[in-house]
N, C-alpha and C positions, 0 to 999 in steps of 0.2 A: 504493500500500500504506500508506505514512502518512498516506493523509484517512482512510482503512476504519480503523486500526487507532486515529486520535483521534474519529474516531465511536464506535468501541466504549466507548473512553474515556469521553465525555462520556455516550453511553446507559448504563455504570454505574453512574455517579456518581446518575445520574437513578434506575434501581432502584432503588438503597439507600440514597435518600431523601440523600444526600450535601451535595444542591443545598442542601438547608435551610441550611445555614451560611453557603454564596456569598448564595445568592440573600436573603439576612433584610439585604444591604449596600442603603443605602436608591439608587444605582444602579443594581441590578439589580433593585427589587423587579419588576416592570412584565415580565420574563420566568419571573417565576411561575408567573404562568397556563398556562405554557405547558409543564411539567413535571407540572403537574394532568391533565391531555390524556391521556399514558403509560398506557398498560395496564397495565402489569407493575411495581405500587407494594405490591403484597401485602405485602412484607417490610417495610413501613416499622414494626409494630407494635411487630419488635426492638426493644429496647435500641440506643441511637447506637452507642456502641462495638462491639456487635456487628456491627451493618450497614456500621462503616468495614471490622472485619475479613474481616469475606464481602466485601467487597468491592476488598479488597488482593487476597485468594487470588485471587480472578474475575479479574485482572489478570496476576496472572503475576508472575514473578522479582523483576525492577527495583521492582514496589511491594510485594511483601512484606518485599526488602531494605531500604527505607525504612521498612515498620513495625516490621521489626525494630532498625532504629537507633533509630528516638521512642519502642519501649517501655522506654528504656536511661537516657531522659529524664524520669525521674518529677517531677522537680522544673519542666518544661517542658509536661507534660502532667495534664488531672483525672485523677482516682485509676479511672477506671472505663474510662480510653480507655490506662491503661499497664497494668492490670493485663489486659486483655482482648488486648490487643497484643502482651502476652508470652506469650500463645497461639502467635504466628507463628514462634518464636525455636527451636521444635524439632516443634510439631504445625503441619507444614501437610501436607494432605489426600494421602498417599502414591495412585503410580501402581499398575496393578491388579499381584500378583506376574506372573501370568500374565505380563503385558509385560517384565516384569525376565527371568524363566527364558529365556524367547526371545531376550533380549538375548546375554545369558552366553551359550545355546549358540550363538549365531550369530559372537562374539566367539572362543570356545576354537573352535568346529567338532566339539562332541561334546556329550552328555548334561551339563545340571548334575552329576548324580550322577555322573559317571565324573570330572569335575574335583575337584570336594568329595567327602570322604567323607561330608559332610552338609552342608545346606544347610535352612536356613528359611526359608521363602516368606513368610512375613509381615514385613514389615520390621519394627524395632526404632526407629527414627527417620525421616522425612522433612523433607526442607528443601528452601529454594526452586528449586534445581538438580538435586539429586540427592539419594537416599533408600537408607537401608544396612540390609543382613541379616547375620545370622549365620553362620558356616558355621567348619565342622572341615575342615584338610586333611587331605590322604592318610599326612600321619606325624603326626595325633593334636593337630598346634597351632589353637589356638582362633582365630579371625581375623573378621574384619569387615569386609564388604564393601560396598564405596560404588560407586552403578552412579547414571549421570547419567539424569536424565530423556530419555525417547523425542520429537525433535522438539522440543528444546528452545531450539537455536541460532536458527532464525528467528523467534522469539517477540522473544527479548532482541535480536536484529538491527533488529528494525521498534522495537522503545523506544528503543533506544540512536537508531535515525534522529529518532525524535520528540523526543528531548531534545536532540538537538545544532541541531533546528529549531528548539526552544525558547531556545535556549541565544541564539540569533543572532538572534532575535526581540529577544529583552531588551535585547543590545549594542548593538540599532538604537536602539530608545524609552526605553532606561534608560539612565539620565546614569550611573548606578555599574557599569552593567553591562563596559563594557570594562576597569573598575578591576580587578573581580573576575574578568577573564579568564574566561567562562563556558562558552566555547567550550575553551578547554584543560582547563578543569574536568572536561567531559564528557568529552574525549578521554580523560583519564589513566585515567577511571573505567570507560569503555568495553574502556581496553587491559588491567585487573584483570578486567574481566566476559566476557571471550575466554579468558584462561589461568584462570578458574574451568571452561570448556566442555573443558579439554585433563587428564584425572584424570593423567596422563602425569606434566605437569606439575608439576599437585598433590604429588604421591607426591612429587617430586625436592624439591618446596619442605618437604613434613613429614622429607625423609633431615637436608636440611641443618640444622633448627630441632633435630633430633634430636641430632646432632653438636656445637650450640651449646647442650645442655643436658645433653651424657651425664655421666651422674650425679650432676647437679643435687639437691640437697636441696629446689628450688623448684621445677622444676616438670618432669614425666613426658611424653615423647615417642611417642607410639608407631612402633613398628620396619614398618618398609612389605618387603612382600615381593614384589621387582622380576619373579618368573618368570610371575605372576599377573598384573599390572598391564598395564594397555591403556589408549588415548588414551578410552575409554569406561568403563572398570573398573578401580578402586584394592583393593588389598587390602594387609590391616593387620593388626597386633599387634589383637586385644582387648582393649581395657583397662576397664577397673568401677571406676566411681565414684558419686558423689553429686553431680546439678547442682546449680552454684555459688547458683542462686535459690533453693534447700531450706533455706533457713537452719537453719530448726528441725531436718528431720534432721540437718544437722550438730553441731547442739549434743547432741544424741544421741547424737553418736557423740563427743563430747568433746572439741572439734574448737573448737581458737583462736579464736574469728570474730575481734578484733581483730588477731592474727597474721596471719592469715589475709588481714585486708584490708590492712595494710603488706605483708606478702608479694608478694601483686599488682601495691604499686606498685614494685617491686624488681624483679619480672619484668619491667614495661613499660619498666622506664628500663634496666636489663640489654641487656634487645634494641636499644633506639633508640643507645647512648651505646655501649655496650663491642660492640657485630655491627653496629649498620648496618643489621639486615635483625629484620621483626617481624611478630608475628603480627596483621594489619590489619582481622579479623572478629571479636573479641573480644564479642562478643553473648552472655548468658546460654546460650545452648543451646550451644555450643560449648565451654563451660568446665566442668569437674567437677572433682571434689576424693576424690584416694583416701584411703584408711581411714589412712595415714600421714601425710596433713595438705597433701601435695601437689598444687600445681594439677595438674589432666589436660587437655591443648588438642586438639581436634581440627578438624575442615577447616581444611584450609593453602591454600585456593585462591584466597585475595586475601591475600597479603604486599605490606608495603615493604618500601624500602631509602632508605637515606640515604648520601649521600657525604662524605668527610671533610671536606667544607669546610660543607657543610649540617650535620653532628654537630658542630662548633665553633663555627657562629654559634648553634645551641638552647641550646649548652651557655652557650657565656657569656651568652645574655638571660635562661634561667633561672637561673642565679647572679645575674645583678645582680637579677632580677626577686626571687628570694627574701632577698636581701640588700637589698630595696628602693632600689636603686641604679638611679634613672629613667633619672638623665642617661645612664648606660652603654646600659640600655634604647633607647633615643632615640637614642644615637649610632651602635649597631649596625644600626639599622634603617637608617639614612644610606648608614654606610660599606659596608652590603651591598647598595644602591641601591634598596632595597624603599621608600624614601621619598628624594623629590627633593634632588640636592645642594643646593638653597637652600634647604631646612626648618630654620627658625629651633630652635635644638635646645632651649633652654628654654622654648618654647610645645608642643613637641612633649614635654619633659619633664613640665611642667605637668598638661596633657591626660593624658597612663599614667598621673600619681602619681592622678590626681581617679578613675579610675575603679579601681588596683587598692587602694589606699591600706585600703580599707574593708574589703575581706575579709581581713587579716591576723586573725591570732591569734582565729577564728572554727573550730569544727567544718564539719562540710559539710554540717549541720542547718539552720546559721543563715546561710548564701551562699545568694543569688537570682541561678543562674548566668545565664538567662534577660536579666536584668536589664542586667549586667554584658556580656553576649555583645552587648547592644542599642549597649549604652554605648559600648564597643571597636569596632563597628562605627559609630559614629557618627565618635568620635575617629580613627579609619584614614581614612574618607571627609574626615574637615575637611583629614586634612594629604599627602592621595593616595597612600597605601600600595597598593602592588600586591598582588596575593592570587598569593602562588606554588602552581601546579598542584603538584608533585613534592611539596610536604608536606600537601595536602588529606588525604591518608592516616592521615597521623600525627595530624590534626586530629581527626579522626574514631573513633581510636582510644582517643586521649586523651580525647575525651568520653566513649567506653563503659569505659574505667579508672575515672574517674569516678562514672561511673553504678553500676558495680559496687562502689567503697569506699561510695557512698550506700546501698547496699541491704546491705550486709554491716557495716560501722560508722557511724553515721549523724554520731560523733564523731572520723573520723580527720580528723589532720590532714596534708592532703596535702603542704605546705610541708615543716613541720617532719622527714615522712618521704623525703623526695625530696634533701633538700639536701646531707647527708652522702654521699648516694651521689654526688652531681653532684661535690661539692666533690673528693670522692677520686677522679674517674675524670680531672677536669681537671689534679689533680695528675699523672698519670699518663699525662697524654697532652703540656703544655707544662713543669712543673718539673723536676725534675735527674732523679726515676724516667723520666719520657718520654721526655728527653734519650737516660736509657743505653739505656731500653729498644728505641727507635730506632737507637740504633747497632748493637744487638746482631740488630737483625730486619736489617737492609742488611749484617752482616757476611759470611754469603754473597757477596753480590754483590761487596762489596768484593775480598772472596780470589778472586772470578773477574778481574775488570777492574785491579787494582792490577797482575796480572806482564805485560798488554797497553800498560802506558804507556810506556815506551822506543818498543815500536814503533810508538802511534800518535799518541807525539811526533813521531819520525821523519815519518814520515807525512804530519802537519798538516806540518810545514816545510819538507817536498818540495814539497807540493800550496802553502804558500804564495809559494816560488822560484817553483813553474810560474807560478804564480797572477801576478805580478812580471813573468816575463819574458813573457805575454801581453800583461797590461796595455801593458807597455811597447811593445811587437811596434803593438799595435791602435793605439799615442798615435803612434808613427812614421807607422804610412800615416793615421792621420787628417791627422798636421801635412803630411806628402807629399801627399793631393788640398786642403789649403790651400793651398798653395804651387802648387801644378799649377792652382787656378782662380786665384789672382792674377798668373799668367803668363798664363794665356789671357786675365783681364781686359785687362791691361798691353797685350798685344799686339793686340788689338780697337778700346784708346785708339790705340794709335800706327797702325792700321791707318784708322782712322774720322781723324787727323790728315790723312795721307800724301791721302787719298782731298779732302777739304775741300782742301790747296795745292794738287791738280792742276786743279779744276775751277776755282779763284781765278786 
């Protein structure tokens, strides 16, 4: 199944004229000819950008979610291959309704129309997995319903097999390949593109994000309604907004854009530093903005989470990092073993100042992240930095925060809007507020276990007498068969004697 399904691969690529890129490397020119052959080149008249994007869809899930990440990338991509890419981000080519109705009734076991009191067959959005309609329930609330595409888990099964072949391909022939763990890479991405197939799921990850934002001034949840919901069908709150890529309608509606894009970075660093847990698909077509200025987020079906010991090493590298504080930089990298204990730490200080040094006190106009991403992958590989799978997520996230303050203010400054917040959540997790606050979260606990201690003082000092009088039990018959084989030695001598004077 994975040679059929990198055949298909590589005969799209051929379609839609893709090869011209590969093949123009002057080592491949020589399998040109051999792309000319193909029948089916009709489409090459497109426009490129178009023919990459007919030819994500033609592919399925896994590559439209990568051109949905590059069209996030304007400043890594020509102006004709991001704005055509941002076609994928909320119009990819929905399934027939017919398929959907049949779904729903086979899911309830009755009439769409007897579940809904209405129900619209034309969807309203598709996307790479799943595609959502409209519908009234039976007491008059407005809802929206996301139903997964038909046959869609062995599509992403046979990619996910061809990327993790790929993956271990590289670790063989590429020297950086096991640096960057590419094989965990895949794994982690893999176990995110499983619990996007489970709507079940989805729903319980939009309860929780809902819970960590209820009645937030920054950003709108919507409410999931669990009597409707199935491992195939999520249904939701309705919520109307304006997508976050409308710039201009926004300004129409009077609408911050500067706010707006600090805003964003307040929600991102909200999630990662004060929950742990964040919304991990952050892509234009999932973000809108209601008429009150607030984001609106929807599909929840690829989150992370972070652990407290991974939210303390981000938080101290981005303090030092925006306080330009390499050495710290450099040493965190050490003391959390992502770079070897003999890494000279002033060569390793050296190397981050030479490549962030440049973009301080810059808008994100004038940063060539491109550039800089080459650069930091260049300085990781000189001084053997590991790539940890568990924050690939947040990496990825962080580039579409990003991408989005570029397309909303082309002059924020991401430093200067990120650090106050950092500064104040680090107060508050190690200075004297964290301290109390800490005490007061384990106070519970404490008032259970404090009126346990007599007895399981008691307890330990029982258990360490037994403890004592074993020991000692077990040292008697040990030193007892040392004694019992230096008698039987003794008496073997004196027997082996007796035996030697009789025969003399």
């Amino acid at each position: 199944m994975r040679f059929f399904r990198l055949l298909k691969i590589i005969l799209t690529a051929f379609r839609f004229g893709l090869d011209e890129i590969l093949l123009s490397q002057t080592r491949l020119r020589a399998l040109k000819a051999i792309s000319l052959l193909l029948p089916f080149r009709a489409r090459l008249k497109l426009p490129r950008a178009v023919r990459l994007r007919l030819a994500l869809e033609a592919l399925g899930p896994i590559f439209i979610k990568f051109g949905q990440m590059l069209s996030t990338r304007r400043d890594l991509l020509a102006q004709d291959f991001a704005d055509e890419l941002a076609w994928l981000q909320d119009r990819v080519p929905p399934f027939p309704s017919e398929q959907a109705i049949k779904l729903l009734e086979t899911v309830y076991g009755r009439s769409v129309y007897e579940v809904f009191l209405e129900f619209e067959s034309e969807p309203v959005a598709s996307a790479s997995v799943a595609q959502v309609h409209y519908a009234i329930l039976q007491d008059g609330t407005r809802a929206a319903v996301k139903i997964l595409r038909p046959d869609i888990a062995p599509v992403i099964h046979h990619d996910v097999a061809l990327m993790e072949t790929g993956a271990w391909l590289l670790e063989s022939i590429w020297l950086d390949g096991k640096r960057l763990k590419l094989r965990e890479v895949v794994s982690e991405f893999a176990r995110h593109l499983e619990d996007e197939l489970d709507l079940i799921r989805e729903a319980a990850n939009c309860s929780q994000l809902r819970r960590n934002f209820m009645n937030s001034p920054l950003l709108l949840v919507p409410e999931v309604y669990w009597d409707y919901c199935h491992p195939e069908v999520m249904v939701m709150e309705r919520v109307i907004g304006t997508p976050i890529s409308h710039v201009a309608t926004l300004r129409e509606k009077e609408i911050d854009i500067p706010q707006l894009a600090r805003m964003g970075v307040e929600i991102f660093f909200t999630q990662v530093f004060r929950d742990g847990y964040f919304h991990a698909d952050m892509h234009p077509g999932n973000i809108f903005v209601g008429d009150d200025g607030r984001y609106i987020a929807v599909d929840f079906g690829i989150m992370g989470s972070l652990s407290d010991q991974d939210k303390n090493y981000l938080a101290q590298n981005f303090l030092a990092f925006f306080r330009r504080d390499y050495r710290r930089v450099a040493q965190a990298h050490i003391e959390a073993g992502w770079a070897p204990r003999n890494t000279r730490v002033d060569d390793f200080e050296a190397a981050i100042r030479a490549v962030c040094e440049p973009i301080f006190d810059r808008p994100l106009k004038e940063i060539y992240f491109g550039r800089i991403l080459l650069r930091l992958f260049q300085a990781s590989r000189q001084f053997n930095v590991e790539i940890q799978p568990q924050l690939v997520l947040l990496q990825k996230t962080l580039l579409n925060v990003e991408g989005l303050g570029r397309d909303l203010d082309p002059d924020l400054d991401l430093w200067k809007t990120a650090k106050p917040f950092l500064e104040s959540w680090m107060d508050e997790q190690i200075g004297m507020r964290g301290f109390i606050s800490h005490m007061q979260k384990e106070a519970p606990n404490w008032a259970t276990i404090l009126p346990q201690f007599p007895r399981l003082i008691h307890y330990n000092l029982g258990q360490e007498r037994s403890q004592n009088l074993e020991e000692k039990l077990a040292e008697l018959v040990a030193q007892e068969k040392r004694q019992s084989k230096l008698l039987a030695l003794l008496a073997a001598l004196i027997a082996a004697l007796l035996l030697t004077n009789i025969y003399l």
